[in-house]
VOGUPA-997576 format. One record per atom (N, C-alpha, C): residue in three letters; x, y, z. Coordinates in steps of 0.001 Angstrom, whole numbers, plus 500000, padded with zeros to 6 digits. Layout:
BEGIN
ALAXYZ
...
END
This chain:
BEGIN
UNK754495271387319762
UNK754601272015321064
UNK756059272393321309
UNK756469273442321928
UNK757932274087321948
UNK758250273315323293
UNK759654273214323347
UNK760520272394324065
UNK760484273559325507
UNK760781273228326280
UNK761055273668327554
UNK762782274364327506
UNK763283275613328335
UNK764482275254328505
UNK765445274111328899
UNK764643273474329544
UNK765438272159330014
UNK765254271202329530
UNK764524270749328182
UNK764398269837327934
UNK765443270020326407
UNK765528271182325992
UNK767017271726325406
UNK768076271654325731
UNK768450271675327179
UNK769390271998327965
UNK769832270204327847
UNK768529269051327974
UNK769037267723328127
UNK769796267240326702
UNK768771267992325248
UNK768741267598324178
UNK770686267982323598
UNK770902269613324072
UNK772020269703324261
UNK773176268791324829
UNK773070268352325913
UNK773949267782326768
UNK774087266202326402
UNK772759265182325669
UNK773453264517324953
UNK773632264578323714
UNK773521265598322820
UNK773900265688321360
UNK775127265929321592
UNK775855266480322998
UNK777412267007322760
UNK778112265704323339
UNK777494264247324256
UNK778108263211324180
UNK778112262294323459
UNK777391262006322671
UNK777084261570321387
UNK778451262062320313
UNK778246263493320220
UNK779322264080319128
UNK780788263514319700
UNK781231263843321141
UNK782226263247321442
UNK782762261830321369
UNK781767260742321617
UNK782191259651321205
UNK782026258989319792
UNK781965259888319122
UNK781590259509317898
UNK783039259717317034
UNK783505258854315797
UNK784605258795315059
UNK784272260013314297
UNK783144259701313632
UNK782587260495312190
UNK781465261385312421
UNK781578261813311676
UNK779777262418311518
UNK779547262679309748
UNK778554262674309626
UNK777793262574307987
UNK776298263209308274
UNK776275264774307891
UNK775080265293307649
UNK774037265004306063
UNK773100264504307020
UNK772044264139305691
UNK770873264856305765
UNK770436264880304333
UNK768991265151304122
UNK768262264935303833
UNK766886264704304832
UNK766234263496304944
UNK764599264398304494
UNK764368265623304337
UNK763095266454303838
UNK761850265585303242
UNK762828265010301847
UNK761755264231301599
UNK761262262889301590
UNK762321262404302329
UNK761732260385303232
UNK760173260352303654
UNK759935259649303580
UNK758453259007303940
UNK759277258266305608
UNK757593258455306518
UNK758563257874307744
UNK759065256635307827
UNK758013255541306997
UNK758361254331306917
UNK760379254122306299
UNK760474254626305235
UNK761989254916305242
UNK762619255606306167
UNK762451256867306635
UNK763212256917308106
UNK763408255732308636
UNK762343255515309473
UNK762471254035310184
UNK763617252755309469
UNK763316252298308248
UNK764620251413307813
UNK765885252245307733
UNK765678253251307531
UNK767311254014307728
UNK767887253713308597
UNK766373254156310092
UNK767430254028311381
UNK767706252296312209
UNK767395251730311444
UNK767400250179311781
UNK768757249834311023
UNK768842250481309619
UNK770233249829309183
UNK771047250626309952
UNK770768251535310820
UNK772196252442311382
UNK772172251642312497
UNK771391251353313143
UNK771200250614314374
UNK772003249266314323
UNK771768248538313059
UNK772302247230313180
UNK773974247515313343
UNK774303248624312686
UNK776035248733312445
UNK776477249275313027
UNK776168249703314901
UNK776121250861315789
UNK776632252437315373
UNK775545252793314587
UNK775626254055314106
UNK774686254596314922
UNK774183256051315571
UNK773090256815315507
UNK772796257646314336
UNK771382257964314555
UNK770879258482314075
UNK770231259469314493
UNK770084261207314570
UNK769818261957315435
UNK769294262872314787
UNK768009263805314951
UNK767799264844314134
UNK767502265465315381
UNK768048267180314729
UNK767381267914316209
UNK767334269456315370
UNK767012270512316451
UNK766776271395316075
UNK768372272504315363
UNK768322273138314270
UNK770142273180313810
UNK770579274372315059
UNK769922275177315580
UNK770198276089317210
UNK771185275190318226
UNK770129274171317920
UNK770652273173319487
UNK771743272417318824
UNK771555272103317381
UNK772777271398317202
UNK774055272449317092
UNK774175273707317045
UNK775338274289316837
UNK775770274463318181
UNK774541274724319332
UNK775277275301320676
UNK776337274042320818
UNK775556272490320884
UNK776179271094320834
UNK777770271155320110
UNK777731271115318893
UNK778715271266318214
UNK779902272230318869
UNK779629273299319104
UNK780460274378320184
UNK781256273843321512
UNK779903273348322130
UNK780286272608323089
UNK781397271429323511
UNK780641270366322338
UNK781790269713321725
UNK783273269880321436
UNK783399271504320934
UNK784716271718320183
UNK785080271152319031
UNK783812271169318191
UNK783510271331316563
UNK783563271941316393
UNK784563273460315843
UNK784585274930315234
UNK784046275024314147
UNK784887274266313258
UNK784803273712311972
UNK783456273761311242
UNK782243273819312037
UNK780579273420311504
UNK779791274231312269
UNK778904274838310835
UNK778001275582311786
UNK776502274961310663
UNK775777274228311616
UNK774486273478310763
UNK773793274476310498
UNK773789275814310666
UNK772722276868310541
UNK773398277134308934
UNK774216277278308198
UNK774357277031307085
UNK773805276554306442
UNK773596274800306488
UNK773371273885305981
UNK771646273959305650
UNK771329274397304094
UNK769712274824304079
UNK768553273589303886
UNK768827272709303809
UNK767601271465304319
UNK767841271223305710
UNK766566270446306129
UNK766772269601307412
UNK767458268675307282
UNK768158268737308374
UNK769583267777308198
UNK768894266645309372
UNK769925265403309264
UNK769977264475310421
UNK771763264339310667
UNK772011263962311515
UNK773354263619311927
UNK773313262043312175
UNK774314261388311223
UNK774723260442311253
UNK776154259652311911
UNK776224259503313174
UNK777635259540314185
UNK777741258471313829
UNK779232257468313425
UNK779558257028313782
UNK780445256516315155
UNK780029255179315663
UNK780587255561317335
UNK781763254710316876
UNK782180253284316668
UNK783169252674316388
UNK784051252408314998
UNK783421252476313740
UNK783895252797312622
UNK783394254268311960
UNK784659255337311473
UNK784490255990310800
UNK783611256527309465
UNK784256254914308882
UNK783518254899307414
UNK781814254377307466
UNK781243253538308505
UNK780006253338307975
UNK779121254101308125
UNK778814255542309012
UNK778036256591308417
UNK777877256941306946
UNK778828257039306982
UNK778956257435304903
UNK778466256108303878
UNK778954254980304032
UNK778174253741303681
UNK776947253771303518
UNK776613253786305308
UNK775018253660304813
UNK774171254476304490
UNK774627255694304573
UNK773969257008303518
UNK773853256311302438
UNK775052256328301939
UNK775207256231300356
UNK774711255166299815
UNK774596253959300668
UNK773809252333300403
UNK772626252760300263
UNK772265253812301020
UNK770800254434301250
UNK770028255191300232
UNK770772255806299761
UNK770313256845298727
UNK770554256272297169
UNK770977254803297193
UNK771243254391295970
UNK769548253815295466
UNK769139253708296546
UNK767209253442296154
UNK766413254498296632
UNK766837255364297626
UNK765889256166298016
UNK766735257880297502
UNK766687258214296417
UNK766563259339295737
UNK766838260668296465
UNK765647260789297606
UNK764940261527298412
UNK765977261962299522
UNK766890261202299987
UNK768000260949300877
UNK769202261276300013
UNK769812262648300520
UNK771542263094300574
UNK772264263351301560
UNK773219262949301186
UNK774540263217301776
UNK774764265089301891
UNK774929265397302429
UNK775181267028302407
UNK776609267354302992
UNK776998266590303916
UNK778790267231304428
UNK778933266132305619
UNK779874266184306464
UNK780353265636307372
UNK781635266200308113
UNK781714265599308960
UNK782884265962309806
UNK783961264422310396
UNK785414264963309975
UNK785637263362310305
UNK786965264572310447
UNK787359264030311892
UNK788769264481312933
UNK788701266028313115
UNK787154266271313549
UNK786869267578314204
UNK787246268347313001
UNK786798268241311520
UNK786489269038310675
UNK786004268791309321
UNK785005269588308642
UNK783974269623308056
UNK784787269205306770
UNK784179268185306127
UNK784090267399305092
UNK783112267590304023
UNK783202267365302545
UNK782307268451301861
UNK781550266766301415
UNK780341267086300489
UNK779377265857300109
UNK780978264607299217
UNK781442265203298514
UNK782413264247297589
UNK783362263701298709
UNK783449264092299666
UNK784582263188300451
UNK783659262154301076
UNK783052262242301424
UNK781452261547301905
UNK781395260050300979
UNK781164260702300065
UNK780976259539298572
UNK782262259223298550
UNK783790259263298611
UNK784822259137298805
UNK784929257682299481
UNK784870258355300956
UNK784695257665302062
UNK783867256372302348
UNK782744256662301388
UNK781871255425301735
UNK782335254189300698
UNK782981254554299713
UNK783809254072298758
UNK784918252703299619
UNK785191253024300545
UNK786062252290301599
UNK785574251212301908
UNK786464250574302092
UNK785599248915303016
UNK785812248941303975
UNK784368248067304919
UNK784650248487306351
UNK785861248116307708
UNK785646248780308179
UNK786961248121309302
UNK787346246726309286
UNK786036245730309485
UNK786727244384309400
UNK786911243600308276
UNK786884244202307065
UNK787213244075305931
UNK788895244338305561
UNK788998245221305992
UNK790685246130306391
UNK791425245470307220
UNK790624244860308128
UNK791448244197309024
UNK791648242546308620
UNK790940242070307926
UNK791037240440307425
UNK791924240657306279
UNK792005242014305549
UNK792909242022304689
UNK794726242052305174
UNK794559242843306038
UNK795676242685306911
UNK796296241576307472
UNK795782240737308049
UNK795727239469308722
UNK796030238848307831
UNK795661238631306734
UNK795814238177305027
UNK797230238031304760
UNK797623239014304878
UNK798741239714304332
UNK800069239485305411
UNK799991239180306621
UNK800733238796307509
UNK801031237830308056
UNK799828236515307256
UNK799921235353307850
UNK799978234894306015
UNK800348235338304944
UNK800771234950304115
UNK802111234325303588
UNK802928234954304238
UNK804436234544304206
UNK805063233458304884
UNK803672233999306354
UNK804021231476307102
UNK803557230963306216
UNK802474230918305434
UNK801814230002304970
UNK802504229428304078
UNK802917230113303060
UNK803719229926302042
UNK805457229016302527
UNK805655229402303643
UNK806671228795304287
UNK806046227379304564
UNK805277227255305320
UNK805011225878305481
UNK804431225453304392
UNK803792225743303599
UNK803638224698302229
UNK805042224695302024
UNK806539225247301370
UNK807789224909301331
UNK807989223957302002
UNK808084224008303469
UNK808436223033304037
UNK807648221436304159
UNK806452221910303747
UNK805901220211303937
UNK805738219493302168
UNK806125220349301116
UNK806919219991299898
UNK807341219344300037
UNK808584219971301074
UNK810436219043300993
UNK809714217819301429
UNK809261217854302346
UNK808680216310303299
UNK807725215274302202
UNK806934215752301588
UNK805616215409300496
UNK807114214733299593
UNK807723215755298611
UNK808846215183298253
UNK809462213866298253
UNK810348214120299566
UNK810827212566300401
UNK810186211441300508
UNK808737211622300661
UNK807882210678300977
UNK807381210043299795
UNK807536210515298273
UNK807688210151297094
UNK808511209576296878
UNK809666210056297222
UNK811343209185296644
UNK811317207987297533
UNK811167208243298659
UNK811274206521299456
UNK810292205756299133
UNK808708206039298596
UNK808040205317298105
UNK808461204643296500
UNK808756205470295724
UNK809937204896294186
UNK810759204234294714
UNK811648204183295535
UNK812597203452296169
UNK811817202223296622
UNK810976201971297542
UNK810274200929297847
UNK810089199602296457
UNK809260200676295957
UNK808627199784294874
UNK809474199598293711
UNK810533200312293697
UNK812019199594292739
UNK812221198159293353
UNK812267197943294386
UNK812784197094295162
UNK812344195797295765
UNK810611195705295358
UNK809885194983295151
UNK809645194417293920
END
């Protein structure tokens, strides 16, 4: 059944807040998924606050426009696509594509957009290549609380140390 103007007009208005709060985007193609895989697709996007959005590629370009995405025009893009937004990490759109399509065949990566411009399938696979934000960030933390650490093992040495020599000392003396 065909959509109403206004029910375009809604489909528009949140595909273009969606696009705005979103880091990333990762166009996929989903043609030949079975729905039961849709469905786990959109549960693993769900668990990692990703959406998952398919719409008509008309409504997604007026959206995209709207947005102030120049960069992409989905009427190009010749399968049915889905849009994969990331809202708080960049990289896990591309992840879970690519986690995705490592069993399900049927499922590609086709392009993306990451800092309001179009990204080709290999940066995609690139990208998902990355570890995620709080992976990056424990590595960091790692790396900054490495140099106390190492300081205070030095310092409780010297002490561990001392506490050896006055014990040899003791027991000389006994």
């Amino acid at each position: 059944m065909a959509k109403t103007r206004q029910q375009k007009e809604t489909t528009v208005k949140d595909l273009v807040s969606r696009l705005k709060s979103s880091k990333s985007i990762v166009f996929a193609n989903f043609d030949k998924l079975k729905v039961k895989e849709i469905e786990k697709l959109r549960k693993n996007c769900h668990r990692e606050n990703v959406d998952y959005v398919v719409a008509k590629k008309t409504l997604m370009k007026v959206a995209f426009k709207e947005a102030g995405i120049t960069d992409v025009d989905p009427k190009t893009l010749d399968q049915g696509i889905a849009l994969v937004l990331g809202i708080n990490d960049e990289v896990a759109p591309a992840r879970i594509i690519q986690d995705f399509a490592k069993d399900h065949e049927a499922l590609k990566a086709i392009g993306g957009v990451l800092e309001g411009k179009f990204i080709p399938r290999e940066k995609i696979i690139e990208l998902a290549k990355l570890p995620s934000r709080e992976v990056l960030l424990a590595k960091v933390l790692g790396s900054i609380k490495a140099p106390v650490s190492g300081f205070v093992n030095v310092l409780a040495g010297n002490l561990r140390n001392f506490v050896y020599v006055l014990n040899a000392i003791k027991e000389t003396k006994n």
